[in-house]
C-alpha angles and dihedrals in degrees: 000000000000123000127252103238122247116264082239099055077047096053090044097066133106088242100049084065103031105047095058084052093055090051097052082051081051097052101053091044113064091169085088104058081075090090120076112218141121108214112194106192113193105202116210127179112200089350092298110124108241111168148339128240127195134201108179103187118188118172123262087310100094135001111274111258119223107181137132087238119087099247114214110253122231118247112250109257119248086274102036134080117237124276103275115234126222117190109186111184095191127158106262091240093054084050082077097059088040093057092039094052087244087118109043111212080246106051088038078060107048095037085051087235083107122049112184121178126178123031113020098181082052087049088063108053086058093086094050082057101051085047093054085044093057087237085154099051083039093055101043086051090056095043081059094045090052093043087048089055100038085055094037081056094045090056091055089060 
């Protein structure tokens, strides 16, 4: 059996740090709840599962959720379809190309760093969300911010 992973390996992953950012980004900008879609990212380091994200996205009718607690998902109104669902299983550290839009979902696919199951046509609009969201301009900050602390503790050595 497989063990839970420390609350400090957790802390210590890219998307500890990234998806926060991308729901600060959600919540000034209104203009993305128009999409309906659940994503469920299963974060692995070295295969090793680490850690699940969830977006829940449901229209204008109610703010996105970006936790790392499954949210409950509201049941489709008489006239609507169900909310799609969207699982990606990717590596934390290709979380960041992903983000940045260095790894394309297609390319991610076709390469296996990305595994996406569910709703493809969901899958896709994924990427128009991170770039509304400035998850490019978000990642490569904090690529500069990591790279800043990682010299700033070479020179104490």
């Amino acid at each position: 059996m497989a063990t839970k992973p420390s609350a400090k390996a957790i802390a210590k992953l890219n998307a500890t740090t990234l998806f926060p950012e991308i729901k600060k980004e959600i919540e000034k900008n209104p203009s993305l709840y128009a999409i309906r879609g659940f994503f469920i990212f299963n974060i692995t380091k070295k295969g090793v599962p680490m850690t699940e994200w969830y977006l829940l996205f449901q229209g204008f009718d109610a703010p996105a959720v970006v936790s790392q607690k499954r949210p409950e998902i509201p049941k489709a109104k008489r006239e609507e379809q169900p909310i799609p669902v969207a699982i990606f299983q990717l590596e934390d550290s290709d979380l960041l190309n992903f983000m940045s839009g260095g790894l394309t979902g297609s390319r991610g696919i076709v390469s296996g760093k990305i595994k996406i199951a569910g709703a493809m046509e969901l899958a896709e609009q994924l990427e128009e969300i991170f770039r509304k969201a400035k998850g490019a301009d978000k990642t490569l900050a904090y690529l500069e911010h990591k790279r800043g602390k990682s010299e700033k503790a070479r020179a104490r050595l």
